[in-house]
GUKE-544650 format. One line per 8 residues: number of its first residue (from 1); their letters; for each residue x, y, z of C-alpha. Coordinates in nm, 3 decimals, m for minus. Example, Ala and Ser with C-alpha at 12.3 -4.5 7.8 and 13.67 -1.06 7.14 Angstrom:
2
1> as> 1.230/m0.450/0.780  1.367/m0.106/0.714;
//
This chain:
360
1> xxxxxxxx> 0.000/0.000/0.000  0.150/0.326/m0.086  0.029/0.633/0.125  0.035/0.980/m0.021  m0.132/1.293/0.131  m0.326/1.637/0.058  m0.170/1.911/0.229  m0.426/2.127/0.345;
9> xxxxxxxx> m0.323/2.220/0.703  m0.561/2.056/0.973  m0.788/1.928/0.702  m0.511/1.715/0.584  m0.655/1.357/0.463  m0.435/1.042/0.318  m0.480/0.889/m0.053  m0.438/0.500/m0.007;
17> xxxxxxxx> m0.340/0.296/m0.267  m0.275/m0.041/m0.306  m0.472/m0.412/m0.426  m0.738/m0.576/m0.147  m0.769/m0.238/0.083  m1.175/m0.272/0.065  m1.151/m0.559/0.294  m0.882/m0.391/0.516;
25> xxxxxxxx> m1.161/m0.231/0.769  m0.943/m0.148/0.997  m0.795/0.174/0.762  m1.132/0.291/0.816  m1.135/0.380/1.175  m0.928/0.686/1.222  m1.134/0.845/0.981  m1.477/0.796/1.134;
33> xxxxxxxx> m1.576/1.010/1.491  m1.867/0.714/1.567  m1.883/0.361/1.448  m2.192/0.485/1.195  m2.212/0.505/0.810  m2.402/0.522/0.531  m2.280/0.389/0.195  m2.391/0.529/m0.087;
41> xxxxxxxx> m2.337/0.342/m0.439  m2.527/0.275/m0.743  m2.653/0.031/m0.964  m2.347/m0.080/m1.101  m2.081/m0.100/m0.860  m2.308/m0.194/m0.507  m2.372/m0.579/m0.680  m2.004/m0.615/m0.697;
49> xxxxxxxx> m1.860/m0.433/m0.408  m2.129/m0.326/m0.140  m2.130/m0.610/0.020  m1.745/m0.657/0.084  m1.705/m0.327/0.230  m2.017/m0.374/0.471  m1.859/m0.711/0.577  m1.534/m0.504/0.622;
57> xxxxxxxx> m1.649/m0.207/0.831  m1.859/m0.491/1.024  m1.574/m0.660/1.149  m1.478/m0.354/1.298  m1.760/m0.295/1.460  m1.910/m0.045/1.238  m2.280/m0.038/1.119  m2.393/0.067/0.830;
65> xxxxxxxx> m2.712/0.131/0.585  m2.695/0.220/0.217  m2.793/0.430/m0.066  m2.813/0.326/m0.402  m2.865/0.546/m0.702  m2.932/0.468/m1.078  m2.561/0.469/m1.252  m2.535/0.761/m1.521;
73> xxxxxxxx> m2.372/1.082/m1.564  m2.729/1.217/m1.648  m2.856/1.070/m1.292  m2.602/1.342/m1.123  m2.886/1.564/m1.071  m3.109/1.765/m0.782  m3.379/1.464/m0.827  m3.107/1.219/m0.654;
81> xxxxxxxx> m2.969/1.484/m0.412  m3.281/1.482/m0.292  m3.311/1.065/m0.278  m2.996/1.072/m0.042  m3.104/1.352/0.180  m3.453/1.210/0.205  m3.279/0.845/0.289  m3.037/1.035/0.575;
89> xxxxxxxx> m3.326/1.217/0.728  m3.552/0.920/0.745  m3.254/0.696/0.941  m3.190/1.042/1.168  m2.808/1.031/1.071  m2.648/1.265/1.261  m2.356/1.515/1.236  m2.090/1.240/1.300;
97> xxxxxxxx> m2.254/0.978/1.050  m1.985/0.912/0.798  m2.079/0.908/0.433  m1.925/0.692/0.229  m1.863/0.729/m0.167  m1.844/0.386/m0.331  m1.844/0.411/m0.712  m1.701/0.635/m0.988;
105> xxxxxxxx> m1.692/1.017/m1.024  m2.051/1.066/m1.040  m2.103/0.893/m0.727  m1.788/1.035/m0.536  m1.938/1.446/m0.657  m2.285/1.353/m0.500  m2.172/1.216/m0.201  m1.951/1.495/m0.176;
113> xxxxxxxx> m2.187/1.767/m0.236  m2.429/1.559/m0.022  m2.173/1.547/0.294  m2.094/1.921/0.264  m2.488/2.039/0.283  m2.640/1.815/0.466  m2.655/1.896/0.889  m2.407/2.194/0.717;
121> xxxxxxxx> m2.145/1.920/0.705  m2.091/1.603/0.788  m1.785/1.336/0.709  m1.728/1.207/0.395  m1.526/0.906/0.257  m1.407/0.911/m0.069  m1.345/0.508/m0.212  m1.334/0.572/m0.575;
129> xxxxxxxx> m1.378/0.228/m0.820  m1.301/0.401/m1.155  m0.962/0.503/m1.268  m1.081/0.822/m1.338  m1.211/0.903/m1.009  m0.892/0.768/m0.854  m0.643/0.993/m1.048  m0.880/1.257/m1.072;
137> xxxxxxxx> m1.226/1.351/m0.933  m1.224/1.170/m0.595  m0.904/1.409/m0.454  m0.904/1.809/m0.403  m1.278/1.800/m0.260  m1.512/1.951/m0.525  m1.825/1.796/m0.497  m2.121/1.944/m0.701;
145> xxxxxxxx> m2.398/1.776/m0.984  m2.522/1.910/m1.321  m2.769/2.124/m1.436  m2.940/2.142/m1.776  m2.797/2.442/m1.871  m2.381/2.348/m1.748  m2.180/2.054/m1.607  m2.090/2.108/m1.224;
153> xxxxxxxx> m2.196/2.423/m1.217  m2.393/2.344/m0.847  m2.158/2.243/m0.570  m1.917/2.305/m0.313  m1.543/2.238/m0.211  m1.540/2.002/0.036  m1.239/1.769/0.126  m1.264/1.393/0.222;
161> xxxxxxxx> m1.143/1.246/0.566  m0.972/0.980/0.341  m0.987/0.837/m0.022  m0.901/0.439/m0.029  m0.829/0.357/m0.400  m0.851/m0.005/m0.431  m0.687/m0.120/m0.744  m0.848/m0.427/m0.718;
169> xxxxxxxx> m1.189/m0.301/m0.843  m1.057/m0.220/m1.148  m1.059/m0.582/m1.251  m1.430/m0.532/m1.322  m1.424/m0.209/m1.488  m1.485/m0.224/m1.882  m1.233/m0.144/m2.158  m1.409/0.175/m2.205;
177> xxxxxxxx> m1.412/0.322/m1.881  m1.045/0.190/m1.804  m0.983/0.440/m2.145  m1.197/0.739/m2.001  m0.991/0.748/m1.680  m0.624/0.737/m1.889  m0.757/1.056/m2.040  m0.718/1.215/m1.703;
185> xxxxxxxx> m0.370/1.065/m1.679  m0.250/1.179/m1.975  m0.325/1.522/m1.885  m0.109/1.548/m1.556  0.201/1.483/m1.804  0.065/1.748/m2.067  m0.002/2.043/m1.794  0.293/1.974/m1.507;
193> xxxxxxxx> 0.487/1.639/m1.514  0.670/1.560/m1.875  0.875/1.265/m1.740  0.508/1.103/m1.622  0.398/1.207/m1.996  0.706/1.063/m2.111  0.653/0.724/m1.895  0.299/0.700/m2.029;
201> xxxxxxxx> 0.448/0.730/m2.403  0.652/0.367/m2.289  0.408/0.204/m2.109  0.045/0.288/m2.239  0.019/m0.085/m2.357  0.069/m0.203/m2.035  m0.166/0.016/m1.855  m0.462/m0.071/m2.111;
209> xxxxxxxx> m0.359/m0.439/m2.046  m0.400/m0.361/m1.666  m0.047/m0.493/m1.561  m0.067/m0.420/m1.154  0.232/m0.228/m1.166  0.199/m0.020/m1.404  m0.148/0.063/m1.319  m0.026/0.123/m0.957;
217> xxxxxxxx> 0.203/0.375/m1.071  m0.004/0.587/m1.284  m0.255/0.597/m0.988  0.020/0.699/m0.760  0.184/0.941/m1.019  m0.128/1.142/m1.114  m0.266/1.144/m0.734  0.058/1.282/m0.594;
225> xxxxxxxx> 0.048/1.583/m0.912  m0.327/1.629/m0.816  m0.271/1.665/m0.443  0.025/1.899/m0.485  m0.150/2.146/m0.702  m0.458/2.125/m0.432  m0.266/2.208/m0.203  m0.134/2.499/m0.331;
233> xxxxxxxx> m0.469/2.603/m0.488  m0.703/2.457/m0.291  m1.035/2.680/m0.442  m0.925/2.689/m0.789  m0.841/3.084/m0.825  m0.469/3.003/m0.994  m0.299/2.692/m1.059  m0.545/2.455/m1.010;
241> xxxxxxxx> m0.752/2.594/m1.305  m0.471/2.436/m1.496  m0.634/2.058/m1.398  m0.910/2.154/m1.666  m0.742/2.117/m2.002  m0.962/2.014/m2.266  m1.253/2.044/m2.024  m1.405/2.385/m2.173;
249> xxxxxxxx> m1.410/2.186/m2.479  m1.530/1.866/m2.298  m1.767/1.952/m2.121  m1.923/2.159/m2.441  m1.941/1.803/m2.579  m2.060/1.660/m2.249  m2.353/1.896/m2.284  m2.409/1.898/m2.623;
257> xxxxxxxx> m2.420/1.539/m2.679  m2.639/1.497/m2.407  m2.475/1.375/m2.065  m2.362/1.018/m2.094  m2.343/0.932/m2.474  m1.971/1.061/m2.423  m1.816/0.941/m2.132  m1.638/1.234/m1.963;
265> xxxxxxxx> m1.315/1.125/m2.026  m1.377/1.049/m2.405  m1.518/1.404/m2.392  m1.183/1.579/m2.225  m0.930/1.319/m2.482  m1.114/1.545/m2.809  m1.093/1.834/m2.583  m0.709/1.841/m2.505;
273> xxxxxxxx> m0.638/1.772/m2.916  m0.876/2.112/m2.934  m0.664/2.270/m2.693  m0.348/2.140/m2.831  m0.434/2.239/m3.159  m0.509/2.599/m3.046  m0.193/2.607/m2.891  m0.050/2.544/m3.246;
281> xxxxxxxx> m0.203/2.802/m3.381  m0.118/3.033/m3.065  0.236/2.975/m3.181  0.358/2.751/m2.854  0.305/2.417/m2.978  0.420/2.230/m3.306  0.254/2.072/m3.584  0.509/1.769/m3.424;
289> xxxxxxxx> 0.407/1.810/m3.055  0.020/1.850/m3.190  0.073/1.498/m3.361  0.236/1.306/m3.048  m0.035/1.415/m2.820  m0.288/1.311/m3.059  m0.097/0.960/m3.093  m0.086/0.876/m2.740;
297> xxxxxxxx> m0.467/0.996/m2.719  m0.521/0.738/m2.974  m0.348/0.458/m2.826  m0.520/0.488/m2.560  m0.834/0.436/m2.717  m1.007/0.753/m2.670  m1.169/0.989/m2.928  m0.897/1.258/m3.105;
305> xxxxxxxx> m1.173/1.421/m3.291  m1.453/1.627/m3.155  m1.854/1.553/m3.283  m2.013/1.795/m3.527  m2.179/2.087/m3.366  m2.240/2.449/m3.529  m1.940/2.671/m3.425  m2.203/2.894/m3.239;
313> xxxxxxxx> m2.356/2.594/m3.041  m1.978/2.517/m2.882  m1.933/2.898/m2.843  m2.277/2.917/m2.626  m2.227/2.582/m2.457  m1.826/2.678/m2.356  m1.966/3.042/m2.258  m2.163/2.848/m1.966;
321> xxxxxxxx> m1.778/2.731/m1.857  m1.680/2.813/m1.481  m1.351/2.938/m1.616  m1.574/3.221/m1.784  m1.474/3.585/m1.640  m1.590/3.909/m1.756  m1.791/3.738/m2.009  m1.481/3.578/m2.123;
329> xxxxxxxx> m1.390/3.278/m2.195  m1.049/3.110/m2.047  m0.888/2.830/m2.220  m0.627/2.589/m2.029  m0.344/2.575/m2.350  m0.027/2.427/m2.366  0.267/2.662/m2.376  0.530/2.338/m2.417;
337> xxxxxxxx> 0.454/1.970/m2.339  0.427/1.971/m1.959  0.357/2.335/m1.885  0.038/2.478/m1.889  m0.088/2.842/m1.931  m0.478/2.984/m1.900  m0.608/3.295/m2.133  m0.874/3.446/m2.278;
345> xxxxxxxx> m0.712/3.626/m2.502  m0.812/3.371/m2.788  m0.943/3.517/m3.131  m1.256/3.396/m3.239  m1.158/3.300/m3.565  m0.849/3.109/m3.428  m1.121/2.952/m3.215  m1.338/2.881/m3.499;
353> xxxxxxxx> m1.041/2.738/m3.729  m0.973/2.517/m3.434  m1.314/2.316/m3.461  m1.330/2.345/m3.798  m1.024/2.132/m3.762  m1.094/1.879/m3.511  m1.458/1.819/m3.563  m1.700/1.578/m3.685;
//
């Protein structure tokens, strides 16, 4: 088990890692003021793991109900808020009820949001059973769900006592997803870490093939980038903004497309070739660079182009960005491979040229 940590003064919390630490209950306890939980899954992941982790926190001594929601990006919505604070109201949880995530991204930014509003706060538990949400969504605390109108635009920043990534449930976790979640990878070696981007370049092959090792250290790689720029940054006003390239294009898509039909990370892999192209054409990257990113995007299986929208529909939908100030909008670009830069200072017919030339 390898133990890194998020630096945030006395709301400090570990990031476990390691194969098997589901039925480890004992990692659970200095994390939880009273020997009371709720877990809250979904459809998809409670079948295969619920039970496990009940029998684990069990043994300890720990009781616990659960919560399970429809699986879906388009389920991460008011309508199931309200599901899990009717079901914590009903059972009388209390302030020191723990709440425990256990399931992917969409999961891990309900319970979040869920933990920080309901009783005005109560503890949360972050076990995360996508490679996605280990590398990405499931550390740094923001919590939130969707609205009609923009992706995560409802929410709050609220940090975990602990997130336990057990590598183990990625064993279950189809080809597609185990693709979404490299996306998110891939991107701590774009924006911060080119000796991770160049590690990823050697060993994509053995990541997709889920070799334990390899898998281990990507995990471990992309948590300890994400929990270093958190804790600098912890509410997103400077470097962390730099975690969302290709997500003003992404989540356009996301939107767009109707949330679901692209998987997030399939969403973000088109958006960072949009992002990489407008770097191009912003004079920092090279026709060369533009190509290699695009290559390992592909070899991971993810979508390099974006789907065909009018340019004025991605304009509207990217306007509705949480990046947007001033009525601006603020693209994450690439100034070299591993440093990142944010502007608005784009021209719109750069912009335009740039999904011209990734779309459809």
């Amino acid at each position: 088990m390898q133990t890194l940590s998020v630096g945030l003064a006395e709301r400090s919390y570990p990031i476990l890692i390691g194969n098997g630490l589901l039925s480890t209950g004992e990692l659970f306890m200095p994390y939880m003021p009273t020997k009371r939980a709720v877990i809250i899954s979904n459809t998809t992941v409670a079948p295969l793991y619920l039970e496990q982790l009940r029998a684990s926190l069990q043994g300890v001594g720990v009781h616990s109900d659960s919560i399970i929601l429809p699986d879906g990006e388009r389920y991460k919505n008011a309508a199931s808020m309200e599901t899990i604070y009717d079901s914590l109201l009903r059972s009388h949880c209390e302030r020191s009820t723990t709440l425990i995530a256990l399931g992917g991204g969409v999961i891990g930014d309900m319970v979040g949001f869920a933990a920080a509003s309901y009783l005005r706060g109560v503890p949360f538990i972050q076990i995360p059973t996508t490679l996605l949400a280990q590398v990405d969504s499931s550390v740094g605390g923001k919590t939130g769900i969707n609205h009609p109108l923009g992706k995560n635009m409802i929410g709050a920043f609220y940090q975990p006592k602990m997130v336990l990534a057990d590598t183990s449930t990625l064993d279950t976790l189809p080809d597609r997803e185990l693709s979404a979640g490299v996306s998110e990878v891939i991107k701590y070696g774009l924006i911060r870490d080119l000796p991770f981007l160049e590690w990823l370049e050697q060993n994509m092959e053995k990541i997709l093939a889920r070799d334990t090792e390899a898998l281990q250290y990507a995990i471990a790689r992309s948590c300890q980038n994400k929990a270093e720029v958190v804790g600098n940054d912890e509410r997103e006003s400077g470097e962390r903004a730099l975690l969302n390239l290709g997500h003003t294009f992404g989540h356009a898509i996301e939107n767009g497309m109707g949330y679901g039909v692209w998987l997030h990370g399939e969403a973000v892999a088109a958006g960072t070739i949009m992002a990489a192209e407008l770097s191009r054409r912003m004079g920092w990257l090279t026709s060369a660079e533009v190509a290699r990113i695009s290559d390992l995007f592909q070899r991971a299986r993810l979508p390099v182009r974006g789907p065909m929208m009018t340019f004025e529909k991605y304009l509207e939908l990217m306007g509705l960005d949480k990046k947007v100030a001033a009525g601006k909008i603020r693209f994450v670009l690439l100034e070299k491979l591993g440093g990142a830069v944010m502007t608005g200072d784009v021209p719109e017919s750069m912009l335009k040229e740039t999904l011209e030339a990734c779309c459809g």
